[in-house]
Structure formats: C-alpha cells, structure tokens
C-alpha positions as a Markdown table, in Angstrom:
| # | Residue | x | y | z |
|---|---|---|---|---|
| 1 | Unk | -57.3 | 180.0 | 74.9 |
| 2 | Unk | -54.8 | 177.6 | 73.7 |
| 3 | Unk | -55.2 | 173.9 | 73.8 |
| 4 | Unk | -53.0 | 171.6 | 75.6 |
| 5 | Unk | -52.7 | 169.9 | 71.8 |
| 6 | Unk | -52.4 | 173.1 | 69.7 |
| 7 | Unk | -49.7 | 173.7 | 72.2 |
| 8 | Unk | -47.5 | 170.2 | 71.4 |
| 9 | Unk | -48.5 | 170.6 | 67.8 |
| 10 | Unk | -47.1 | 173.6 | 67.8 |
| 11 | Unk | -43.7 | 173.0 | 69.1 |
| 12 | Unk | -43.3 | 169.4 | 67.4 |
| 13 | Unk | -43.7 | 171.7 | 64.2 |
| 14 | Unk | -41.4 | 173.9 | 65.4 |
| 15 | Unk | -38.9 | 171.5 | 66.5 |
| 16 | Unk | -39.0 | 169.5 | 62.8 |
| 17 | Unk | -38.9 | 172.8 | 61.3 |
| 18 | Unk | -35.6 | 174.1 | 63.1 |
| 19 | Unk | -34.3 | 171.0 | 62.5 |
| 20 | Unk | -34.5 | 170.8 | 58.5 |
| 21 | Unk | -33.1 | 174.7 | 58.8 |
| 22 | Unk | -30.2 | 173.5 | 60.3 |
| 23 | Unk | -29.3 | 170.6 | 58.1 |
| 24 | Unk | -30.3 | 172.7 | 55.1 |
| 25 | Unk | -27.4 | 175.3 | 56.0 |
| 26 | Unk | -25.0 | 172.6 | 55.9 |
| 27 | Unk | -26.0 | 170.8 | 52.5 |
| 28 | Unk | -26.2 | 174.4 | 50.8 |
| 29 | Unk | -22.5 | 174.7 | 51.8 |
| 30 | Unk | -21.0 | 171.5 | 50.6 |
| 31 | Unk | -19.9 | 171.0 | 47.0 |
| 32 | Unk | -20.4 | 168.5 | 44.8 |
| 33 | Unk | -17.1 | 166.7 | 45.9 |
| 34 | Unk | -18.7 | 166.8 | 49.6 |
| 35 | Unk | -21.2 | 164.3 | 48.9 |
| 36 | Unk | -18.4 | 161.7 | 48.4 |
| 37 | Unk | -16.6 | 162.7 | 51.7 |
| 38 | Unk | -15.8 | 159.6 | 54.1 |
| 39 | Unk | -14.8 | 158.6 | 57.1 |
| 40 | Unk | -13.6 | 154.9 | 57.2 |
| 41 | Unk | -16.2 | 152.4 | 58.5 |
| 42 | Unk | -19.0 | 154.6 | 57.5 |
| 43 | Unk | -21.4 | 156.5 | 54.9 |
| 44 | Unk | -20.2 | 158.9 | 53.0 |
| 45 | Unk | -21.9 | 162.2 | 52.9 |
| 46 | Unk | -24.4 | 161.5 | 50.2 |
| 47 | Unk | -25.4 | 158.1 | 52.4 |
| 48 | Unk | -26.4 | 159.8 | 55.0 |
| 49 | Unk | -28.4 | 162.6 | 53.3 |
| 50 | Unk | -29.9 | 159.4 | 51.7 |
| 51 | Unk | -30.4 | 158.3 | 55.3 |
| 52 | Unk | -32.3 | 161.0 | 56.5 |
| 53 | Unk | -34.6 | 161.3 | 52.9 |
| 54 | Unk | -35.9 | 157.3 | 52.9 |
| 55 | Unk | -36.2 | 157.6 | 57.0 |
| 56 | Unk | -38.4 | 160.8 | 56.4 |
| 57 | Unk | -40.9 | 158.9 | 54.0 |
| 58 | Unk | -40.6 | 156.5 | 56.2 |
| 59 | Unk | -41.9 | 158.7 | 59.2 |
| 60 | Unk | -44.3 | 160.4 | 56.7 |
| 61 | Unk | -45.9 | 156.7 | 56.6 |
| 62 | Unk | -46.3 | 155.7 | 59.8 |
| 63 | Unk | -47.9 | 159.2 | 60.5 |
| 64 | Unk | -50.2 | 157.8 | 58.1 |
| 65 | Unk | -50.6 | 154.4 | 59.9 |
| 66 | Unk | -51.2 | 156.0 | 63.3 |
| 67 | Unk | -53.8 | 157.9 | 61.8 |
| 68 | Unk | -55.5 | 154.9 | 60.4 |
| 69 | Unk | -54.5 | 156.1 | 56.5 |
| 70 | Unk | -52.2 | 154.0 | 54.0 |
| 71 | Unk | -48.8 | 155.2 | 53.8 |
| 72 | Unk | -47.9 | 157.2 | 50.3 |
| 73 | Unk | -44.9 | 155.6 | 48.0 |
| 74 | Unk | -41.7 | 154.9 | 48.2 |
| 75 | Unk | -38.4 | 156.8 | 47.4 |
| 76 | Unk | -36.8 | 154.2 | 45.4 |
| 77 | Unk | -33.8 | 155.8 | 42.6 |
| 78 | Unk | -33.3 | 158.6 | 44.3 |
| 79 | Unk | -30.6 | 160.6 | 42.2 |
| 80 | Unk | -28.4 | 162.7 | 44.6 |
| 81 | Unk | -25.8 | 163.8 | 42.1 |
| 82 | Unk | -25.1 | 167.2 | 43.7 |
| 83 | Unk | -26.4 | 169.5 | 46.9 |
| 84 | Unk | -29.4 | 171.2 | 44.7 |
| 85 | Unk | -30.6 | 167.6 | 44.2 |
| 86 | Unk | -30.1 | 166.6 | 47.6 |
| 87 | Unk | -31.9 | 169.9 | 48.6 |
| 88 | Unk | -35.0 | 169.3 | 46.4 |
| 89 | Unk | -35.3 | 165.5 | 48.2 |
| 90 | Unk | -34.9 | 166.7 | 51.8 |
| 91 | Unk | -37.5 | 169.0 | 50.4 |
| 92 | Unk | -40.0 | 166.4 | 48.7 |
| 93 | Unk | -39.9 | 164.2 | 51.9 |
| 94 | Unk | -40.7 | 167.1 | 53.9 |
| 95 | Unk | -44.2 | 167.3 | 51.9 |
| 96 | Unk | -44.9 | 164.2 | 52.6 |
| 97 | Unk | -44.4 | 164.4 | 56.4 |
| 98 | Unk | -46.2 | 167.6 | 56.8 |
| 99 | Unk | -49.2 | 166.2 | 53.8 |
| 100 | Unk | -49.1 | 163.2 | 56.2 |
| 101 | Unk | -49.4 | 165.6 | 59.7 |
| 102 | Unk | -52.5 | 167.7 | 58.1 |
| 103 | Unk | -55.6 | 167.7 | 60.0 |
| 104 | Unk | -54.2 | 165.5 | 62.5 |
| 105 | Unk | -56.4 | 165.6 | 65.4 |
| 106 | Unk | -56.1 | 165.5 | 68.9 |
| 107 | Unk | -56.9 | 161.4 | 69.7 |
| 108 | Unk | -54.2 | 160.2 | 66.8 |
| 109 | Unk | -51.8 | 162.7 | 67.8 |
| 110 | Unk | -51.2 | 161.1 | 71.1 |
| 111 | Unk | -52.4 | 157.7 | 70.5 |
| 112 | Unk | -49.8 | 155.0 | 71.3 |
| 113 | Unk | -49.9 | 152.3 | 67.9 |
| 114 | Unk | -47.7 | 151.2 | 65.4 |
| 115 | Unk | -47.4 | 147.2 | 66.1 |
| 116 | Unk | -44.2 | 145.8 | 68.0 |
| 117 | Unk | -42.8 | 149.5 | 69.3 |
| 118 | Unk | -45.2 | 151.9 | 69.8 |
| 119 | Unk | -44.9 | 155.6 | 68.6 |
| 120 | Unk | -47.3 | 158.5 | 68.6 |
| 121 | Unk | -47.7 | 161.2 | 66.3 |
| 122 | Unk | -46.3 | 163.3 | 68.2 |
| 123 | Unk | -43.1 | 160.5 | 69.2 |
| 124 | Unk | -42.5 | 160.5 | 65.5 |
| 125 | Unk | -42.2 | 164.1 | 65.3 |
| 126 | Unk | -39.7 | 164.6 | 67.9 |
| 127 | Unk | -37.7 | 161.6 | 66.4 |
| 128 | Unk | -37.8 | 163.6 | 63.4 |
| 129 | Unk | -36.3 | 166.6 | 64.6 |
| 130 | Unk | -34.1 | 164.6 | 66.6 |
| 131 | Unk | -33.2 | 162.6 | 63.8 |
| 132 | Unk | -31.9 | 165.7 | 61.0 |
| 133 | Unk | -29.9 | 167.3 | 64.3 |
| 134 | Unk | -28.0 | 163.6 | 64.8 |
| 135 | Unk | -27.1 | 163.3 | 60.8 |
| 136 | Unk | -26.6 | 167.3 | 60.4 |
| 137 | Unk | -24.1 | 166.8 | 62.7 |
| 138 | Unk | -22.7 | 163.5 | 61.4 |
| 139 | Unk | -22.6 | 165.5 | 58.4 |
| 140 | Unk | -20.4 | 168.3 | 59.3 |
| 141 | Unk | -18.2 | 165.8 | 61.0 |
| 142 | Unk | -17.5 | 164.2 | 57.9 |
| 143 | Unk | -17.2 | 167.3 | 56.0 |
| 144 | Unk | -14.9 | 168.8 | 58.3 |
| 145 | Unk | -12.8 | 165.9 | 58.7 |
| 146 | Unk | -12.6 | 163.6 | 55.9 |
| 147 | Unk | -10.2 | 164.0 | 53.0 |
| 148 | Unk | -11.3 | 165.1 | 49.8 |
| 149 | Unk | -12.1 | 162.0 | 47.7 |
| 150 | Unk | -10.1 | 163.3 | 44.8 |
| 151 | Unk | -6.6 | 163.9 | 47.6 |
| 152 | Unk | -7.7 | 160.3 | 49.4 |
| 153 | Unk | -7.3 | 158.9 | 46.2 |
| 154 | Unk | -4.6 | 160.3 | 44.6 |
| 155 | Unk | -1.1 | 158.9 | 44.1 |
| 156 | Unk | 2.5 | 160.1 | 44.7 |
C-alpha cells in the first residue's frame, strides 16, 4: 500500500518532470538567433532560459536547507551561446534539484522552514514545475512574436 508521501512524491516528480519536457520541446526548436529574440521592456530569450537555470540551483539549495544540508555551488558564467548549450544547463540544474530531492524523507518533505517565507519540499517542487510552464510560455511568446534581431536591426 501506498503512502500518503510516496503518493506527493510521486506527483511533485511528475509535475517537475512534465514541466522540463515541455520547455525542452521549445528550446530544441529555436535557433541560435532565437536566443536574442525581444520583446521591448523585457528579457530576451536567452534571459529568461538564464532565469529559469540560476532559479533552479537556487531551488536545488533551499531543498538543501529544508533538509538541514548546505546548498551546492553556484552558476556563475554560464555560457548560453546556442540551444545545445542552453539544453545541457537546463540539464545540469536539473541534477542538482533531483541530487538535492534524493532520500528526502517524509518529516522534511512537508516541513514548513526556510526563514522569512516559508516553503516545504514539496512547495518548492510545485514552484518548480510551476515555474518552467510560466517561462516556457514566456518563451514561446517571444519567439512567436518578436522580430528577428538581425530584421529589428536592420536598416532601409
């Protein structure tokens, strides 16, 4: 018989892994010009994949924290020249949110911590997921709508 905890675990898994499917679809269909795609008053592509990377080593360490571990490094100079590079980081950050998720157990899993606001495991989880289906969509937004930086900057 199934747990009440394997159950959660389970789908918060599920949910973060559907999530990164989706936004990997999308960033294995934009070129390299993509990345610099715009729209005015905000990030452009790459910024936002660079968004989602940081805030998932960020996640990664305060499942550490709520756990009552110290938080792995950082992911200062990332280089996210093209899509495959992009890929390989959404990839790497994912290892370290499912390295910091291992053998969590049932107490720190729903254990409210964290200092001012206070998350859960399984709170940062579903922001996770949450999280790639906001930007994957911000994303496609931008790709679908933004000139291409080469025709935005071209002159009659």
């Amino acid at each position: 018989m199934t747990s009440e905890f394997e159950r959660d675990l389970a789908r918060v898994n599920g949910l973060i892994e559907e999530g990164r499917r989706n936004l990997l679809v999308v960033v294995d269909r934009l070129g390299p010009d993509d990345l610099e795609r715009v729209l005015r008053g905000g990030w452009d592509i790459r910024g936002v994949l660079r968004h989602i990377i940081e805030s998932e080593h960020h996640y990664a360490g305060l499942v550490e924290r709520l756990r009552g571990g110290t938080p792995a490094g950082s992911t200062a100079n990332l280089d996210l020249a093209s899509p495959s590079d992009v890929r390989r980081a959404l990839e790497s950050s994912r290892k370290a949110l499912v390295a910091a998720i291992q053998g969590v157990d049932e107490e720190a899993f729903y254990r409210l911590g964290g200092g001012g606001q206070e998350y859960s495991v399984v709170s940062v989880l579903e922001n996770v997921h949450q999280h790639d289906e906001e930007h994957r969509a911000q994303v496609e937004r931008i790709r679908d709508t933004a000139a291409s930086p080469h025709k935005a900057s071209a002159r009659p």
